[in-house]
C-alpha positions as CSV (number, residue, x, y, z in Angstrom):
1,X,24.8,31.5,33.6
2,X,26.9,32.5,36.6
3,X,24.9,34.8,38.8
4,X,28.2,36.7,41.0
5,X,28.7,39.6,43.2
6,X,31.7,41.8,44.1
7,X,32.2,41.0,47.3
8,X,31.5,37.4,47.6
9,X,35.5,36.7,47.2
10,X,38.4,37.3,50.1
11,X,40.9,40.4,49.7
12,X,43.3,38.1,51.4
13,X,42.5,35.8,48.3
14,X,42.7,38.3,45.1
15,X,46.4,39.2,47.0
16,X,47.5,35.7,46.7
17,X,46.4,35.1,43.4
18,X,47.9,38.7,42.6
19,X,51.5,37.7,43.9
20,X,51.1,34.3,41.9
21,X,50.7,36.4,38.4
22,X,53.3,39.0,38.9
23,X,55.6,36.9,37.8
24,X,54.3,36.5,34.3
25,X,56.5,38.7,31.8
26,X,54.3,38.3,28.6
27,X,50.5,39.0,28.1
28,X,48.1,36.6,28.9
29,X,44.5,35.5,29.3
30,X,42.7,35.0,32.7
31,X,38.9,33.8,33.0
32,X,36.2,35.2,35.2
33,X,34.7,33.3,36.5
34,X,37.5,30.8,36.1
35,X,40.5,32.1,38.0
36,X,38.3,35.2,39.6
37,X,35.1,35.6,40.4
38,X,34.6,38.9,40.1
39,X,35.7,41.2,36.6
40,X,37.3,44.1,39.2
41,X,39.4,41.0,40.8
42,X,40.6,40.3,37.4
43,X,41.2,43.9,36.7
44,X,42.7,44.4,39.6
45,X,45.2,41.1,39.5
46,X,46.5,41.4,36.2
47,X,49.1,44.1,34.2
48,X,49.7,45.8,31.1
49,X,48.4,43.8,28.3
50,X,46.4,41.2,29.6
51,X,43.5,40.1,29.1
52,X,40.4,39.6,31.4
53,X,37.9,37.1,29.5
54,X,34.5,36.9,31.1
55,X,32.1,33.7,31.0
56,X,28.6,34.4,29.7
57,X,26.7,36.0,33.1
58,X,25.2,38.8,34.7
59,X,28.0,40.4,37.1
60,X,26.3,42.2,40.0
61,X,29.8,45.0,40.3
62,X,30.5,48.0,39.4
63,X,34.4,48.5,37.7
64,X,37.1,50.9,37.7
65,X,40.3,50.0,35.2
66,X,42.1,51.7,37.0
67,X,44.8,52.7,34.7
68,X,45.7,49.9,33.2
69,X,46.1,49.0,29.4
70,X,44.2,46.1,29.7
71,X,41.4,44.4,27.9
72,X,38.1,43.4,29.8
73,X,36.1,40.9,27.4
74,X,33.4,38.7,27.0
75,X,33.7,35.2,25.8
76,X,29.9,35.3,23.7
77,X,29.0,38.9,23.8
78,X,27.0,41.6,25.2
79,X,23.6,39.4,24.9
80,X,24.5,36.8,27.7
81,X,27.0,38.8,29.6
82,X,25.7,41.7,32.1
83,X,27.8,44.3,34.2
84,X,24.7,45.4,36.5
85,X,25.3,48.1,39.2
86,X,21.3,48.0,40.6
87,X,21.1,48.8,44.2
88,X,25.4,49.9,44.2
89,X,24.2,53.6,43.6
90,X,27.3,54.0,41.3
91,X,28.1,54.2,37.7
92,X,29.1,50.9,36.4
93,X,32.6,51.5,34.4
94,X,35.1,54.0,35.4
95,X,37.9,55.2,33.1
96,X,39.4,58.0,35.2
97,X,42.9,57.5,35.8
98,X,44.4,58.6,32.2
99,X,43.3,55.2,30.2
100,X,44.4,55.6,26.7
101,X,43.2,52.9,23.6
102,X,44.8,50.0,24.9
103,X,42.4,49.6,27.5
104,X,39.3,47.8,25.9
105,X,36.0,47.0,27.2
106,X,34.4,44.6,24.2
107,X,31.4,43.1,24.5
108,X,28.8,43.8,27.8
109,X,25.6,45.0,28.5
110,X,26.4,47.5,30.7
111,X,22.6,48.5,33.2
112,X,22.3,49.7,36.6
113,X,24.2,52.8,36.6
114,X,22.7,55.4,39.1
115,X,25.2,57.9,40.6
116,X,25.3,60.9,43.0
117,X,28.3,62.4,42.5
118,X,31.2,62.9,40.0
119,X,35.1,62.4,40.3
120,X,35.6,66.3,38.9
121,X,33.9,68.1,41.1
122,X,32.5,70.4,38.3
123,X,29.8,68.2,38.1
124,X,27.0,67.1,40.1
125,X,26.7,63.5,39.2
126,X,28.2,62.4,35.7
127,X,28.2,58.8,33.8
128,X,25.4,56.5,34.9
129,X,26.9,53.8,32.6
130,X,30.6,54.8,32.1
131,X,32.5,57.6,32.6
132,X,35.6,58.5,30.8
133,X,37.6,61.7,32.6
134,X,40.9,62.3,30.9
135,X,40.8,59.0,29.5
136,X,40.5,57.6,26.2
137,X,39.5,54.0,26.1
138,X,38.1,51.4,23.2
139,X,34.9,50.6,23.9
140,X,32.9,48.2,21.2
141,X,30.6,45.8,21.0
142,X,28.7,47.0,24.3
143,X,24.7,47.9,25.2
144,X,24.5,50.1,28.0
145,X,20.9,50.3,29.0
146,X,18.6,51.9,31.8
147,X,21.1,53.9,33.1
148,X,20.8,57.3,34.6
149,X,23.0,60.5,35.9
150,X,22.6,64.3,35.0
151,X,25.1,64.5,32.6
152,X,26.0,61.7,30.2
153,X,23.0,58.7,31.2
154,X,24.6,56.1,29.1
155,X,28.0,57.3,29.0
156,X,30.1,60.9,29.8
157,X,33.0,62.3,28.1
158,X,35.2,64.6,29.8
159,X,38.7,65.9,28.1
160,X,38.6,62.3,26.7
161,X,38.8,60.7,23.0
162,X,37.1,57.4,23.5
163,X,36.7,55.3,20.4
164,X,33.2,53.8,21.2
165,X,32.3,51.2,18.0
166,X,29.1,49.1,17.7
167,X,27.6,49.8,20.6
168,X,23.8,50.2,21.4
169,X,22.6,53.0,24.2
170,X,19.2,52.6,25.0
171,X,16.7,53.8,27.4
172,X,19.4,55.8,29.7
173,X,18.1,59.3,31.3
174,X,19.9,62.3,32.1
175,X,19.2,66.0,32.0
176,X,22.3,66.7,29.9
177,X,23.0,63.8,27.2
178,X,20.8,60.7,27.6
179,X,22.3,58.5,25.8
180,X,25.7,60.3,25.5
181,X,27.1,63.6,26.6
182,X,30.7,65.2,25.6
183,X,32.7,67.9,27.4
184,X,35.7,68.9,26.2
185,X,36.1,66.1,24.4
186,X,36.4,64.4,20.5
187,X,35.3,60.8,20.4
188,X,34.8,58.5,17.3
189,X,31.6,56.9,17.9
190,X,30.8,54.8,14.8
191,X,27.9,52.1,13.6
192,X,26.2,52.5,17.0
193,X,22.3,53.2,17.9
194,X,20.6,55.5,20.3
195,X,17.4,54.5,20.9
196,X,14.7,55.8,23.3
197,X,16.9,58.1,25.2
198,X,15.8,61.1,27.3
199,X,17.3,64.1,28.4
200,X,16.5,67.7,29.0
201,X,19.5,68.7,26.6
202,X,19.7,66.1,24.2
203,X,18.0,62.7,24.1
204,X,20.3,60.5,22.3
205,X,23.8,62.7,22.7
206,X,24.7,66.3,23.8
207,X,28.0,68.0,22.4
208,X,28.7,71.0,24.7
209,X,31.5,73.4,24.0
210,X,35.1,72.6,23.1
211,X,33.8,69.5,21.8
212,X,34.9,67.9,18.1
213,X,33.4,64.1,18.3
214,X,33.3,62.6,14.7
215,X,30.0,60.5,14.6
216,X,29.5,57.9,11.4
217,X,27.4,55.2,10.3
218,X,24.9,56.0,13.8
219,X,21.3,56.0,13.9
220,X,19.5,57.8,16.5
221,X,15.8,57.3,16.7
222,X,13.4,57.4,19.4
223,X,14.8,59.8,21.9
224,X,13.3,62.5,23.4
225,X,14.5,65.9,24.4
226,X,13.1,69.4,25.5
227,X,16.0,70.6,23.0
228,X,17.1,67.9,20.6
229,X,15.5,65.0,20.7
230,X,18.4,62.9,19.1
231,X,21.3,65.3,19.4
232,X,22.4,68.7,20.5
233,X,25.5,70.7,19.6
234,X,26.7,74.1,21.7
235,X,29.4,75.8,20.0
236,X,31.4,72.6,18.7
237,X,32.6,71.5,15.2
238,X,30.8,67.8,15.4
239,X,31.0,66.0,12.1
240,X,28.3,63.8,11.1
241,X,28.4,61.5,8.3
242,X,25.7,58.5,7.2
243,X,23.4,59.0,10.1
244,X,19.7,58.5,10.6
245,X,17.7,60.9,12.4
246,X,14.2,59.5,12.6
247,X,11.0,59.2,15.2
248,X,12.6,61.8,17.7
249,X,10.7,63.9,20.0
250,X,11.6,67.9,20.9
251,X,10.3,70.7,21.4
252,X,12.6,72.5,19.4
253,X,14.9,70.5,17.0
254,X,13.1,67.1,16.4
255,X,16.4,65.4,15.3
256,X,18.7,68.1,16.3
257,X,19.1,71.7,18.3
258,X,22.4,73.9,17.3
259,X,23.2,76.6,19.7
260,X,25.6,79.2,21.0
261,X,27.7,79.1,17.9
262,X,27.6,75.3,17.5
263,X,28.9,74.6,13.7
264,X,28.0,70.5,13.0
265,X,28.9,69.6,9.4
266,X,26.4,67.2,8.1
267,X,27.0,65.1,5.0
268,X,24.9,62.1,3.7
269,X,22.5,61.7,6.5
270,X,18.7,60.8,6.9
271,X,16.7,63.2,8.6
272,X,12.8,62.4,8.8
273,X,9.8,62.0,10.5
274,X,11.2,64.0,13.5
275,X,9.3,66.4,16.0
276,X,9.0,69.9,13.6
277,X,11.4,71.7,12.6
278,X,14.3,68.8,12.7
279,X,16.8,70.7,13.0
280,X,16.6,74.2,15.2
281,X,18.6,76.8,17.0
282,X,18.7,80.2,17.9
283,X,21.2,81.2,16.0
284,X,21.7,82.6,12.5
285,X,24.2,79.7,11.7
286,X,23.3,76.6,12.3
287,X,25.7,74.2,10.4
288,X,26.5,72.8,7.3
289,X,24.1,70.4,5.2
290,X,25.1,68.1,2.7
291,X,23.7,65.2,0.5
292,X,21.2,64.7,2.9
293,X,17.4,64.0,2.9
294,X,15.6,66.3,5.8
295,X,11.9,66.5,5.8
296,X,10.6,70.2,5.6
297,X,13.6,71.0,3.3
298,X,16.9,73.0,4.2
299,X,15.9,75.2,7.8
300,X,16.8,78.5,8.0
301,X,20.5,79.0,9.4
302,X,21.7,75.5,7.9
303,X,24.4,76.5,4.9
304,X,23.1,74.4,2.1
305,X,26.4,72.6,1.0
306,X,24.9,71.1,-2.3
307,X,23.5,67.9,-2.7
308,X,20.2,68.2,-0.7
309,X,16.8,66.8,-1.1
310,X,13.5,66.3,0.6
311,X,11.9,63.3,-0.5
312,X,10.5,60.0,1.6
313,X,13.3,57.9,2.3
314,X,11.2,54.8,1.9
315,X,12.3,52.9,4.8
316,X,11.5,49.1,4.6
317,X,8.9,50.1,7.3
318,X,8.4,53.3,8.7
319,X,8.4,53.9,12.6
320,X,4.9,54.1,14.1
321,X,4.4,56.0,17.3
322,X,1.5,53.8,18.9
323,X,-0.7,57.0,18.8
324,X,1.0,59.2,21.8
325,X,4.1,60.1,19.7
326,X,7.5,59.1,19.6
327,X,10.1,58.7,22.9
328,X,8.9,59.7,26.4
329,X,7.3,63.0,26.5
330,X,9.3,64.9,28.9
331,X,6.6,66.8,30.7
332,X,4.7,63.9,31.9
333,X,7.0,61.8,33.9
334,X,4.2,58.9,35.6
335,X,4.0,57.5,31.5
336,X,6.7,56.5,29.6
337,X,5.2,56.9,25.9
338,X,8.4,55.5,24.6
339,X,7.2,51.6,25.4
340,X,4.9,51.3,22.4
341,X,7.1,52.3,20.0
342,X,7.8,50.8,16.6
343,X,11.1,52.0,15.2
344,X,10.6,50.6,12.0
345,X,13.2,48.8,9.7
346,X,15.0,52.0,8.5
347,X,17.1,50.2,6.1
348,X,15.7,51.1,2.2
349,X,13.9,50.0,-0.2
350,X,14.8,50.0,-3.7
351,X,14.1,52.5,-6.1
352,X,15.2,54.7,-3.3
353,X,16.0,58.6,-3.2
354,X,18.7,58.1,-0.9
355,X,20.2,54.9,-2.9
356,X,23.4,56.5,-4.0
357,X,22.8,60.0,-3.5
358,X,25.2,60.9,-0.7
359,X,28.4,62.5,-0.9
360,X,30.4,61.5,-4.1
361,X,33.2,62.3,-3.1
362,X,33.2,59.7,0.0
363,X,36.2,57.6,0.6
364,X,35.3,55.0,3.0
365,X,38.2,54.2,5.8
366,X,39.5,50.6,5.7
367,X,37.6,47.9,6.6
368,X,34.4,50.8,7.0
369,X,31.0,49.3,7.4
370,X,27.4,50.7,7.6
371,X,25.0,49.8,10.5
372,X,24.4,46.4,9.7
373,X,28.2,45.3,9.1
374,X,28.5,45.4,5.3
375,X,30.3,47.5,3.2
376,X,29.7,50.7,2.9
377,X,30.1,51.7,-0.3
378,X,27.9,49.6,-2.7
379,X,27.0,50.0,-6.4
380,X,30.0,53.1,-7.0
381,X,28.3,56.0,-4.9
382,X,27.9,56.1,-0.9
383,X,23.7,56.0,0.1
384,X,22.4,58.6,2.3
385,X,21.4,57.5,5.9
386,X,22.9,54.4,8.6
387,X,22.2,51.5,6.2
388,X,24.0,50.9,2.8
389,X,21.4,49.2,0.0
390,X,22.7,46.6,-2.2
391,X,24.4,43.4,-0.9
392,X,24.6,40.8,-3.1
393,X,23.4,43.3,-5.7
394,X,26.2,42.5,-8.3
395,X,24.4,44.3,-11.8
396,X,23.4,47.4,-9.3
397,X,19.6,46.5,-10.6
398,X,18.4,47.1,-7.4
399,X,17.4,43.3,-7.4
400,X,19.1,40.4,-5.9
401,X,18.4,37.3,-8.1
402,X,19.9,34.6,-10.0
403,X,21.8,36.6,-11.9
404,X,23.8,38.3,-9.5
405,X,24.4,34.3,-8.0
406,X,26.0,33.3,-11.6
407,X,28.2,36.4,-10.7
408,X,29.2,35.1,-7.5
409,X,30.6,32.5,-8.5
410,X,33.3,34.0,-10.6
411,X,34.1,36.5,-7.3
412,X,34.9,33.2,-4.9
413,X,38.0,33.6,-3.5
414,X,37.7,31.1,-1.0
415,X,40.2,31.5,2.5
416,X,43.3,32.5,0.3
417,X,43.4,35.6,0.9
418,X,43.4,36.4,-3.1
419,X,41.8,40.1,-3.2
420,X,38.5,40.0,-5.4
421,X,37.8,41.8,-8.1
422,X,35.8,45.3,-8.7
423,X,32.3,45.0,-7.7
424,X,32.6,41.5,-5.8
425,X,32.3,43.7,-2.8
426,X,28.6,43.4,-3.7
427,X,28.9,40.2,-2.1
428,X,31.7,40.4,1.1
429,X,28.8,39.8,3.4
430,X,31.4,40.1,7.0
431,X,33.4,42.6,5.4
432,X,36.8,40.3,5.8
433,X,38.0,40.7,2.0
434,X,37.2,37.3,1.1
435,X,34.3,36.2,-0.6
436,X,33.9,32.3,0.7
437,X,31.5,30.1,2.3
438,X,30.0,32.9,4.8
439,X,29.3,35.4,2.5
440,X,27.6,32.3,0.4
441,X,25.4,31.8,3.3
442,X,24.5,35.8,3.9
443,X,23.6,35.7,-0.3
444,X,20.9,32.8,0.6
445,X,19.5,34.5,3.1
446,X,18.9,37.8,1.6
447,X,18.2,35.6,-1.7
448,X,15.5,34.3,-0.1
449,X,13.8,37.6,1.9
């Protein structure tokens, strides 16, 4: 594993090796560290629709895309390849310069991220991990842990649309938005986890006003807050579909605080075994809830849309606090209570109330996953919560056995590209549309659990 920092490469050399690539006209690949040694060389080198590919490696760097509609990616993903900004005293990933979807950053752990200032001056320090200002870049496939700022820990959103997909934030701090904060901003986070967050104003995410972000297929669990220990809404129109709200730690709003007009509809989700009450605000309206499980029952101020229920989600195994309650408590800042927590497996068990009990209505997009990469909709009716039950449940039993195997044979469509029939999605394991030797593997091993 290649161990690099910034500036251990020539200007005068990135210029040469700049002049020698301007001449290519079509998109192409370049290799860090292959023909740079640094990712913000690469960046920096290369144009429009290029890609930089990054060897397996912790990259001691901070990186700014600087406008470009470029791709920065990993060769083996966000487990063996680091962007880590300790001791820089700066965020790690800047989008600031009116980055739109092109620009891609797949595949990083992204750490470090400590900053004393913000590029809009309306803020004192913004976007330990990444910050997106006017931009609105594709981020998948990344982990951005232990970072810190005021606003946005993990990451901050500021007049920006980012599409962040299958990402992990864990661990970050900040006093607005631990794990994620929004300003003026509507971003499609989707099948990503915020875990053991802290912030004063929302442990795992903070939507502040003028903000629309559509959140799906998330689980926020662990994070602690003085208001909202997973999430808090300020007079925005969030949507939230097939989350889980679990082990978060508030005092007011265990999973959730709704203020200042804040309106968050709120359809198939998990909410349990949150700080009391789970969802909170001050005022009279607090949102709309629908074919969801929260603990306590509908709160006051949260428009019942139908569908509702309060019964134990039986998780495969519930979270366990170690004793001292879940995520850090805010008000004693030598101890970090979070460390001996056990999230649980908050996938579900069968026989289930939330197995095919969310909304009925739901149309998953294209290609649409839950948390663990399968399809979403399983058995005719979308579950409640992150996690969808039944793969390789083919009879909808709630039992995966030889008889659903005998069924999977007649489903096989091999690499042809044949579409299967109604109810082999049972057994698309990678969610491709084929049912061939990989999903055959994924059968055998939940065959076997």
């Amino acid at each position: 594993m290649h161990r690099l920092r910034a500036n251990c490469w020539s200007s005068a050399s990135a210029v040469a090796l700049a002049a020698a690539f301007a001449t290519s006209v079509s998109a192409e690949t370049y290799h860090v560290p292959g023909d740079f040694p640094a990712i913000q060389a690469c960046i920096e080198a290369v144009g429009d629709g290029d890609e930089c590919l990054v060897a397996p490696g912790t990259y001691f760097e901070t990186i700014d895309f600087m406008g470009k509609a470029i791709a920065v990616r990993s060769s083996d993903g966000a487990e063996v390849t680091t962007i880590d900004a300790i001791g820089l005293e700066s965020r790690v990933v800047n989008c600031v310069s009116g980055e739109g979807p092109g620009t891609v950053l797949d595949g990083f752990t992204i750490t470090g991220g400590r900053v004393s200032e913000c590029p809009d001056s309306t803020f004192r320090s913004c976007g330990g991990g990444m910050a997106n200002i006017d931009s609105s870049p594709t981020v998948t496939n990344c982990n951005f842990v232990g970072n810190a700022a005021s606003d946005g820990g993990g990451m901050f959103n500021l007049n920006s649309s980012p599409t962040v997909t299958n990402c992990a934030f864990i661990h970050n701090g900040a006093f607005v938005g631990g794990g994620m904060v929004n300003y003026d901003s509507n971003p499609t986070v989707a099948n990503c986890s915020f875990t053991a967050n802290a912030g004063v104003l929302g442990g795992g995410m903070c939507n502040a006003p003028g903000t629309s972000p559509t959140i799906t297929n998330c689980m926020f669990a662990g994070n602690s807050g003085i208001s909202g220990g997973g999430m808090c809404n300020y007079n925005n129109s969030a949507t939230i579909t097939n989350c889980t709200f679990t082990a978060n730690r508030s005092r007011g709003g265990g999973a959730m605080f709704n203020d200042d007009n804040a309106n968050p509809t709120i359809t198939s989700c998990i909410i349990w075994g949150n700080g009391q009450p789970q969802i909170w605000g001050t005022d009279k309206v607090l949102g709309t809830l629908s074919f969801s499980n929260i603990q306590g029952g509908l709160p006051a101020g949260l428009f019942d849309g139908g569908g509702n229920i309060a019964i134990d989600p039986m998780f495969v195994r519930d979270p366990d606090d170690g004793g001292d309650g879940f995520g850090d408590d805010l008000d004693t800042p030598d101890v970090d209570e979070s460390l001996n927590d056990d999230l649980g497996d908050l996938r579900l068990q069968a026989g289930g109330p939330c197995i095919n009990a969310g909304d009925p209505a739901y149309v998953p997009a294209p290609g649409e996953t839950d948390l663990d990469g399968f399809p979403r909709i399983l058995c005719g009716q979308v579950d409640m919560g992150a996690y969808e039950f039944g793969i390789g449940d083919y009879d909808c039993d709630q039992a995966v056995n030889l008889k659903d195997f005998a069924a999977m044979q007649t489903c096989f469509t091999g690499s042809i590209g044949v579409p299967f029939a109604d109810g082999c999605e049972a057994f698309d394991y990678d969610a491709n549309g084929l049912i061939d030797l990989t999903d055959l593997a994924g059968f055998a091993l939940v065959l076997s659990r």
